[in-house]
C-alpha positions in Angstrom: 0.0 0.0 0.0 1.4 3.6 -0.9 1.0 6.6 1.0 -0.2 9.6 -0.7 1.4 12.6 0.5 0.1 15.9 0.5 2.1 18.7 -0.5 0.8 21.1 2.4 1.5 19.4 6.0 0.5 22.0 8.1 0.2 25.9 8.8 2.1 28.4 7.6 3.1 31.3 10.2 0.7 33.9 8.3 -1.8 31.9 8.6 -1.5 31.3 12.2 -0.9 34.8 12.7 -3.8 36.2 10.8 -6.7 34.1 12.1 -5.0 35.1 15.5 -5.8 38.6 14.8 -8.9 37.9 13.8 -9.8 36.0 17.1 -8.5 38.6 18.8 -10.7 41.0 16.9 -13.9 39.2 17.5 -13.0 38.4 21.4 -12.2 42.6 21.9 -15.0 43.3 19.7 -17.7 41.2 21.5 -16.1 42.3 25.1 -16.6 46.0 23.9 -20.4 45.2 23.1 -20.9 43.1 26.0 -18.9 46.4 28.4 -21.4 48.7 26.7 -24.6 46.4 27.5 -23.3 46.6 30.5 -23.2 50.4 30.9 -26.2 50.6 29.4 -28.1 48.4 31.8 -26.3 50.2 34.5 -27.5 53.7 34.1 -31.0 52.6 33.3 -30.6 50.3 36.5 -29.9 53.4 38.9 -32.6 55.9 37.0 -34.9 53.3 37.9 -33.9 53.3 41.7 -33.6 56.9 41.9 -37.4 57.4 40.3 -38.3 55.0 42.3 -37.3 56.9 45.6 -38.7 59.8 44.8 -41.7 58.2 43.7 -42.5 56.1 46.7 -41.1 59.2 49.5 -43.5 61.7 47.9 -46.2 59.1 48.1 -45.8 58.3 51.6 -45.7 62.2 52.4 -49.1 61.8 50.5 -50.5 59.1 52.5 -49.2 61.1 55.8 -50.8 64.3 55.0 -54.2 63.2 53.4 -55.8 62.8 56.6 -54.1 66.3 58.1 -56.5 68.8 59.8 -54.2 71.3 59.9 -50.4 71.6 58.0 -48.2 74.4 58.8 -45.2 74.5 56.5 -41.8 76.1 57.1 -40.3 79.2 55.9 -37.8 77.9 54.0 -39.9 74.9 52.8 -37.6 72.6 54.5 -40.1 71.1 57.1 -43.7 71.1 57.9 -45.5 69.9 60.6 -49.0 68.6 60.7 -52.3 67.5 63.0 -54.3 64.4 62.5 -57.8 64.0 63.6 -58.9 62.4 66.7 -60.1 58.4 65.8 -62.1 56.3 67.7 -61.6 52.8 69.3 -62.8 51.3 65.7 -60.6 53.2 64.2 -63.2 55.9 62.7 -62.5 60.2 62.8 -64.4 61.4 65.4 -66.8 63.9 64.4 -67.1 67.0 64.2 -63.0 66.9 63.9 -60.8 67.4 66.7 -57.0 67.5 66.9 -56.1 63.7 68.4 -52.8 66.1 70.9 -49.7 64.9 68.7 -47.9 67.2 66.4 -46.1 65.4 63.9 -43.7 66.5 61.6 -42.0 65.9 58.3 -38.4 67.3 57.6 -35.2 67.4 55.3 -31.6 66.7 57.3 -28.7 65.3 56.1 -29.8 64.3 52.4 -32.9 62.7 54.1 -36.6 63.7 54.6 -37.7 62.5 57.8 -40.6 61.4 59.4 -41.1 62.3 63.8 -43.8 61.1 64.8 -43.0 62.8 69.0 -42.3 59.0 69.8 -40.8 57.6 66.5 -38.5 59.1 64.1 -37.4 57.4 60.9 -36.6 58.3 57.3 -39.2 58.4 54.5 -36.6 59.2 52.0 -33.0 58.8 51.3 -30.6 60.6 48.9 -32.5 63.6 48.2 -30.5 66.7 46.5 -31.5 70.1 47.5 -30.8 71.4 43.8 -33.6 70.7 41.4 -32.5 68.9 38.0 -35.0 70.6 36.4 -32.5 72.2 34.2 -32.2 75.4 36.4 -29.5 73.3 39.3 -31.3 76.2 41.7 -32.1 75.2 45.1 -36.2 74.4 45.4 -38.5 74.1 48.4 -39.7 70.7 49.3 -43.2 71.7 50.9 -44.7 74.6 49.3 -48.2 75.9 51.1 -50.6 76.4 49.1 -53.1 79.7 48.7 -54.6 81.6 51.7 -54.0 82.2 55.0 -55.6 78.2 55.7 -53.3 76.2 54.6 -55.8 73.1 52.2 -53.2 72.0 49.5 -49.4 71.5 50.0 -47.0 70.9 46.9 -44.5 68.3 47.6 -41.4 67.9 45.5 -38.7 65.7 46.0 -35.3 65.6 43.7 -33.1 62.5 44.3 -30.4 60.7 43.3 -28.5 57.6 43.6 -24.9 56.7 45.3 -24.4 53.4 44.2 -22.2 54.7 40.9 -21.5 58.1 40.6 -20.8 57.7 36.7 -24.1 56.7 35.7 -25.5 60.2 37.4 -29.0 59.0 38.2 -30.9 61.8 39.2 -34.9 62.1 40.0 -37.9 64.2 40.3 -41.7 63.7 41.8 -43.8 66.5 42.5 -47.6 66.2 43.4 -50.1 68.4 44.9 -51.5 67.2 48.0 -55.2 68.1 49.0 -55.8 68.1 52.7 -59.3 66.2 53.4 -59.9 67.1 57.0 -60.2 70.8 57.4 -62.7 71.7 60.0 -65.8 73.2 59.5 -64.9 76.2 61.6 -62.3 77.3 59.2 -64.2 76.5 55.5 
């Protein structure tokens, strides 16, 4: 039996060295779209969280001041406090409305809006900017009265960001009128 030999036993060096750059071409290439997914998924990750604070602190201001019989907001718009009505044993408001004795109040410290309660303190919202990103970077007022010398409607606005990567830059913004239901009689 005779062996047929092929002219061409193996590789040249060219060859070897151009479909190692081309590896190495489709490896960096798919690392630089896989980087950039990355990114991507990144920033939208953190916009998400930072809408989501703001959205869920101005909401819980929301839920707080609904029931209010009275709100009396800050000069500077920094802090407000507020009176709940007077409930009954099942729970109901006692009518006609009466102010249940504990003054509770809402307020911005250390990049935080906070809830005190007189016997509980504890944060509503965390990484809130005092700039708005409105396009304007001034500084804004949180709790803004509303008409008249009774206050019935306080405008809430709450800018935040996130800390997790300062590169991505998340910043947010919730603002929302808040009508209070519980105004006395006396004062209509």
């Amino acid at each position: 039996m005779k062996r047929i030999r092929s002219k061409r036993a193996g590789l040249t060096l060219v060859e070897v060295v151009v479909a190692s750059l081309l590896s190495t071409m489709v490896i960096f290439g798919s690392l630089s779209v896989y980087l950039s997914g990355m990114s991507s998924w990144l920033r939208g990750s953190e916009r998400i969280n930072a809408e989501t604070q703001s959205r869920q602190g101005v909401r819980m201001v929301s839920d707080y001041l609904r029931e209010a019989m009275a709100v009396t907001v800050a000069g500077d718009g920094m802090s407000l406090t507020y009176r709940l009505p007077q409930k009954n044993v099942a729970g109901d408001f006692v009518y006609p409305a009466t102010w249940d004795g504990v003054t509770r109040r809402l307020y911005y410290t250390n990049n935080t809006i906070r809830h005190d309660t007189g016997t509980n303190d504890r944060v509503i919202v965390r990484n809130v900017m005092t700039t708005d990103v409105g396009g304007t970077n001034l500084p804004y007022r949180i709790f803004t009265p509303g008409p008249g010398a009774i206050t019935r409607q306080v405008t809430v606005q709450v800018v935040t960001r996130t800390n997790a990567d300062p590169a991505a830059k998340a910043r947010a913004r919730k603002r929302e009128v808040i009508f209070l239901r519980n105004i006395p009689e006396l004062t209509r």
